[in-house]
C-alpha positions in Angstrom: -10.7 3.6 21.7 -13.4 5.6 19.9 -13.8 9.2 21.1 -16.9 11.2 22.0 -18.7 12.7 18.6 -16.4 11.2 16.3 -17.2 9.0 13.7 -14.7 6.3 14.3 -14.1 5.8 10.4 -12.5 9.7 10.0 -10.0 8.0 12.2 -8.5 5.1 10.1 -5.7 5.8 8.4 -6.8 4.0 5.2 -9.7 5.8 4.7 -7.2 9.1 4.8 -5.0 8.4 2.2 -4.5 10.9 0.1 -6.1 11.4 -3.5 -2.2 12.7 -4.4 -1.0 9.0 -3.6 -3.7 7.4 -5.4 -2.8 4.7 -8.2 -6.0 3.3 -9.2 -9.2 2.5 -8.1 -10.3 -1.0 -9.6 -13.1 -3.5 -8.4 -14.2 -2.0 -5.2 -10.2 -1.7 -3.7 -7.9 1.3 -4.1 -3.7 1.5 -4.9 -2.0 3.8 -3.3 1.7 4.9 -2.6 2.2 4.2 1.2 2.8 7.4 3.2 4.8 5.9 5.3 6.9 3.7 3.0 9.6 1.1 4.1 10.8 1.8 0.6 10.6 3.4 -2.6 7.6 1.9 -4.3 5.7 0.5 -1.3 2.3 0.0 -2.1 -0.8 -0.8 0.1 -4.0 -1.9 -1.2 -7.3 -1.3 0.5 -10.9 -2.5 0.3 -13.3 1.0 -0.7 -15.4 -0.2 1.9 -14.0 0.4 5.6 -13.5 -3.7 6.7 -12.2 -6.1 8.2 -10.4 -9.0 6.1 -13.4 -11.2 7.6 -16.0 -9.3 5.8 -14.7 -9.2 2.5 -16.1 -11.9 0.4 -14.7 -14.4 -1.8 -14.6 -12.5 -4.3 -13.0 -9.7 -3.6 -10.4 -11.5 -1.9 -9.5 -13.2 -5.4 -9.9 -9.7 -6.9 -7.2 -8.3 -4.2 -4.8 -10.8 -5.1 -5.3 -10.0 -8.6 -4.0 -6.4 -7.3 -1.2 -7.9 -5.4 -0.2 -9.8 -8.3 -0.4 -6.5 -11.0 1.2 -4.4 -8.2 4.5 -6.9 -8.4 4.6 -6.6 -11.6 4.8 -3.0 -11.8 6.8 -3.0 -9.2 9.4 -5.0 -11.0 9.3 -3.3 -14.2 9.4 0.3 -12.2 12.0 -0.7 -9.3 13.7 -3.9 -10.5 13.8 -5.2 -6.8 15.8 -7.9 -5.4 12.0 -9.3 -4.0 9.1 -7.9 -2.6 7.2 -8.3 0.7 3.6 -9.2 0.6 1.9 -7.7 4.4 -1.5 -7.7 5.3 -3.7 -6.0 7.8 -6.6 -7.4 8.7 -8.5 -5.4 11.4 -10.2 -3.0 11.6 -9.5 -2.0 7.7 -8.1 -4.8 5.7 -5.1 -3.6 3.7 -1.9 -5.7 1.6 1.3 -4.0 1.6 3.4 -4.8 -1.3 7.0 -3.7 -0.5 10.0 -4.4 -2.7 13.1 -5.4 -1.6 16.7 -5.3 -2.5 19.4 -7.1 -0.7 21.4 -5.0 2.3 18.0 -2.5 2.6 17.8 -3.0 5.9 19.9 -0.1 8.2 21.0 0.3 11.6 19.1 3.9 11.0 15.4 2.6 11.1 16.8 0.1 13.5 17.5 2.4 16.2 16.0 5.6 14.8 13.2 4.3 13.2 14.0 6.3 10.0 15.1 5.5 7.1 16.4 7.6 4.2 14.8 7.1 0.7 15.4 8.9 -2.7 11.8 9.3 -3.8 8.9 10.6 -1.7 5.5 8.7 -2.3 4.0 11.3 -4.3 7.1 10.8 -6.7 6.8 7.7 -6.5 3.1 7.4 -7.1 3.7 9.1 -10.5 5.9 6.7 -12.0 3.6 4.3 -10.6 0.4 5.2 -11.5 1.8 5.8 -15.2 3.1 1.7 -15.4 -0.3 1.0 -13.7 -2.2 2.5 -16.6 0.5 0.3 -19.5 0.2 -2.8 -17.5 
């Protein structure tokens, strides 16, 4: 529903992420620390441009999965995780979640109070992060 006066992209919550949660900016996508993470380390990747996953072209779909693919590997070197969960959104801002995993992560607490304790916040995270980004 867009409101009255608004410009409906000061609404998207990808287009609000934080500078502080930033990683990198590379190729016409940004890195960032999740706000909301599932757990330490999630990161979402998101086109510049505020699109749907129909509109992005070809190339920057390859150039995404090239992000996705340097994101796990970060994220393995920084976390060591069990896995990692590849998500993505696709409308109306197209944006890959890469979450790692580790077995037994899953609580009753986000189960039945959708919360879910985690060492790190994402701005701590983000640092150690965005410092393995820049080695990788």
């Amino acid at each position: 529903m867009k409101i009255p006066g608004v410009e409906y992209r000061t609404l998207c919550k990808y287009c609000n992420l934080s500078n502080e949660l930033l990683i990198a900016e590379e190729g016409g996508f940004r890195v960032y620390a999740y706000d909301e993470p599932f757990n330490n380390g999630h990161l979402v990747i998101v086109p510049k441009r505020h699109v749907p996953l129909t509109e992005l072209s070809t190339s920057e779909l390859y150039h995404a999965l090239k992000l996705v693919r340097r994101a796990e590997a970060v994220l393995r070197r920084v976390y060591n995780p069990h896995g990692l969960n590849v998500g993505l959104v696709t409308y109306p801002h197209a944006a890959f979640h890469v979450v790692p995993r580790w077995n037994g992560d899953v609580s009753f607490i986000k189960v039945f109070f959708n919360a879910k304790p985690i060492p790190e916040t994402p701005m701590e995270y983000a640092r150690r992060i965005r410092n393995a980004w820049e080695q990788a």
